[in-house]
N, C-alpha and C positions, 0 to 999 in steps of 0.2 A: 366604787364599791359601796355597799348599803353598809349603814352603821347600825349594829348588833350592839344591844342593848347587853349590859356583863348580867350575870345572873342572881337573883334576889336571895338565893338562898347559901351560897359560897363565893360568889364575888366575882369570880371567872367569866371573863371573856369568850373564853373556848364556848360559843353557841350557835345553835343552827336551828332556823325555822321549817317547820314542817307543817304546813295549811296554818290554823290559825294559832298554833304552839309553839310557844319558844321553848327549845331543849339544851337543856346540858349535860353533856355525854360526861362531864366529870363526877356529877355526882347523883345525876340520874334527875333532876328536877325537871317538871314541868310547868309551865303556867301561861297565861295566855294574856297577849298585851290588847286584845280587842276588849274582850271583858273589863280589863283595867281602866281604858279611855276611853271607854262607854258609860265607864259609873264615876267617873272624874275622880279615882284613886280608890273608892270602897270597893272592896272588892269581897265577894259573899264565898264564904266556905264552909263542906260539909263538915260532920265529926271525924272522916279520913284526912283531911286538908286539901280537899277536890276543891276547882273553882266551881261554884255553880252560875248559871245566866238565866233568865228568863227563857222559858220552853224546853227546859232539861224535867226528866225525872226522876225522880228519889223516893228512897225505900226509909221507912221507920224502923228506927235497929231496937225498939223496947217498947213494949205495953204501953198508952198512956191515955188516963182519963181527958175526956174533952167535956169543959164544963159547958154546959145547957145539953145535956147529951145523954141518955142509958148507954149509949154505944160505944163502949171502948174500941179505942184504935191499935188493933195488934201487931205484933212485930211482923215485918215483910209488905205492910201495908205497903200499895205503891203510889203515889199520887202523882199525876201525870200533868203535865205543861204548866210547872211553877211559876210563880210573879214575886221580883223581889220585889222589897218593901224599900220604898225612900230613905236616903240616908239612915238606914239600919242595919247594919251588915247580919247578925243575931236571929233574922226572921228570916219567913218566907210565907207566900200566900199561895194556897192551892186547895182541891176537891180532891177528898178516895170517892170509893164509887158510893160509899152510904152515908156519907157526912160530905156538905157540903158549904163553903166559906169558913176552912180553916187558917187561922196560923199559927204556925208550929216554929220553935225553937232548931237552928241548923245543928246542934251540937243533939239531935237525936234523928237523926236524916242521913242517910249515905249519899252518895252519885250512883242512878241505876244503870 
């Protein structure tokens, strides 16, 4: 039998994989162990507590000035096929469609 890793966010055992997420029907968590031993323990999250990985996209949940830029970046912006940043869990690198070579703080990013 495979050995199921307990769960990071109440400690229970009771867990079951479903493609590449481990769940726990005890309290509802999810998280995923490829993401995790792909970044050698850093693991990148949004302002929900979503894992992110490189080639996900994400929504800006607030207005935010981007310095060298007239163009403010409005809420629901999407920017599409992220790059995390090396050993930074805090960032992310990615293009909207009228700015391009941002990076933006994860704590104003959701999972789209």
């Amino acid at each position: 039998m495979a050995d199921f890793p307990a769960c990071p966010q109440c400690g229970l055992e009771n867990v079951y994989a479903d493609g590449a997420l481990w769940i726990c029907p005890d309290c509802g968590h999810e998280w995923s162990s490829v993401a995790e031993a792909a970044e050698g323990g850093v693991v990148v999250r949004d302002s929900n507590g979503n894992v992110l990985s490189a080639g996900d996209s994400v929504v800006v949940i607030k207005d935010l000035k981007v310095k060298g830029s007239s163009i403010p970046l409005k809420q629901g912006t999407v920017i599409r096929n992220i790059r995390l940043v090396e050993d930074d869990p805090e960032h992310i690198e990615g293009n909207s469609d009228k700015i391009k070579g941002l990076v933006l703080k994860t704590i104003f990013l959701r999972k789209a």
